[in-house]
N, C-alpha and C positions, 0 to 999 in steps of 0.2 A: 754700355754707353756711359763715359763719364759726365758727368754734369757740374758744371761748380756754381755753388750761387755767392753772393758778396752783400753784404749787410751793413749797415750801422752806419753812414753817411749823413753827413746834415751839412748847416749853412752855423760857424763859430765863430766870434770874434779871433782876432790873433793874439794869441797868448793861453787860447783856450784847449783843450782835450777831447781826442773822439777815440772810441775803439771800436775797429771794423775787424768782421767776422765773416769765413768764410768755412761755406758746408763743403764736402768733396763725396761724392755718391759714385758707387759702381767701380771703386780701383781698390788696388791694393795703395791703402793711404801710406802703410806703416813703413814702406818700404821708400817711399819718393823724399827726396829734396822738394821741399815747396817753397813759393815764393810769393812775395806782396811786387805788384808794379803799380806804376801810376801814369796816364797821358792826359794832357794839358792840352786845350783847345791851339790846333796847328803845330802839336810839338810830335815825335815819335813816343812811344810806349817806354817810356824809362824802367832799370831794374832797382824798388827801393831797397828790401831785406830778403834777404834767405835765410830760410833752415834747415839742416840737413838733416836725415832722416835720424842721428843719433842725441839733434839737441845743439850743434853745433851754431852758430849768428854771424850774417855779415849783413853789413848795412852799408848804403852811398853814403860819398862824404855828406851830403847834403842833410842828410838824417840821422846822420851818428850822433846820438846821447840824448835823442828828442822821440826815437821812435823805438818800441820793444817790439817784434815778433816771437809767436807763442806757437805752439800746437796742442793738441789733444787728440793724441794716436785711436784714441779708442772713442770717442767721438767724432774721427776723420773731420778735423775743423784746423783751422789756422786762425790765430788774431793776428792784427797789428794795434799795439796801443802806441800812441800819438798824441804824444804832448808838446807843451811849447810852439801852437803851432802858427806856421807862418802865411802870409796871403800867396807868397810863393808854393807851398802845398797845394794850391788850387787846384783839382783833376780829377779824372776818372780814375779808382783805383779797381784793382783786379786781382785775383791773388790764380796761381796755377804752377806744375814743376816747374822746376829749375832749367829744363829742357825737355825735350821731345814734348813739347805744349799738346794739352787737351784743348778740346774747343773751346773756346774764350766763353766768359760768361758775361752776363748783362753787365758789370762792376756796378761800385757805389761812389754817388759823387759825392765827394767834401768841396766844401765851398770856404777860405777864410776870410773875414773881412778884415781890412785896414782899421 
């Protein structure tokens, strides 16, 4: 049973920086595409970064050169560091593959203010 947990969320002005953290238990980590998403109260589950299992990065327009996703194969973790950031980032974030999704995990809410 994979499990993901999702960490490091708070409540930052805008302009300010958070880096959220995600465990992955029970998979073959070294192997997946993982990914950071985010859903905004009444919006769908957006896709923000991916990483592909050799290091590779894509990011939405909406976060290109504001947000960095990381890994650590051997700790089965994912970050997103997240700077510049705007009250439009407001949401639940979640991190999981790229496809064939694991059960969703609880995510961490970032909150920005104006």
């Amino acid at each position: 049973q994979v499990q993901l947990v999702e960490s490091g969320g708070g409540l930052v002005q805008a302009g300010g920086s958070l880096t959220l953290s995600c465990t992955v238990s029970g998979s073959a980590f070294s192997l997946n595409d993982m990914a950071w998403y985010r859903q905004a109260p009444g919006n769908q589950r957006d896709l923000v970064a991916i990483i592909r299992q050799f290091g590779t990065t894509y990011y939405a327009d909406s976060v290109k050169g504001r947000f960095t996703i990381s890994r650590d194969n051997a700790k089965k973790m994912v970050y997103l560091q997240m700077n510049s950031l705007k009250p439009e980032d407001t949401a639940v974030y979640y991190c999981n593959r790229r496809s064939s999704w694991y059960n969703w995990g609880q995510g961490t809410q970032v909150s920005v203010s104006s």
